[in-house]
C-alpha positions, 0 to 999 in steps of 0.5 A, spaced: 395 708 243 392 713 247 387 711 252 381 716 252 380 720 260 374 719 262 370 726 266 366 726 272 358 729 271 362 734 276 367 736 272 363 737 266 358 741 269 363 746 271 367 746 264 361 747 261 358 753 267 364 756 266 363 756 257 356 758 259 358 764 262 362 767 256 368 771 260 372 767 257 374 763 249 372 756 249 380 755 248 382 758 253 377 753 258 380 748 254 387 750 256 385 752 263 382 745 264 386 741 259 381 738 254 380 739 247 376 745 245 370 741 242 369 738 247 368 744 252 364 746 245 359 740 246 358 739 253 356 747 253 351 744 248 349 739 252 349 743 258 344 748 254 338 743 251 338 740 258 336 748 261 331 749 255 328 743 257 328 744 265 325 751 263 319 747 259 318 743 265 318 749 269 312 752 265 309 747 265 308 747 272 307 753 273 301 753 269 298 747 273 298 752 278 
């Protein structure tokens, strides 16, 4: 039986940097850096909530001031 791999936040970060930025197809990051296309997908997603809510706690901020 297979075992799962296990990614470091670094690699994750740039894998989903990398789909974020839209120059190249969610495939062609998961061949390039040899995981599953879903998976590139869902840490992109992931990534995405994460900056929503960093921009809400901006505004916030910034509204304080």
């Amino acid at each position: 039986m297979a075992q799962h791999r296990h990614f470091g936040k670094d690699f994750k970060a740039r894998v989903a940097i990398e789909a974020i930025k839209g120059e190249k197809t969610l495939n062609e990051i998961a061949s390039m850096y040899e995981v599953h296309p879903n998976q590139v997908a869902q840490w992109k997603k992931l990534a995405l909530e994460k900056l929503i809510l960093m921009a809400r706690v901006f505004a916030k901020t910034l509204k304080k001031q």
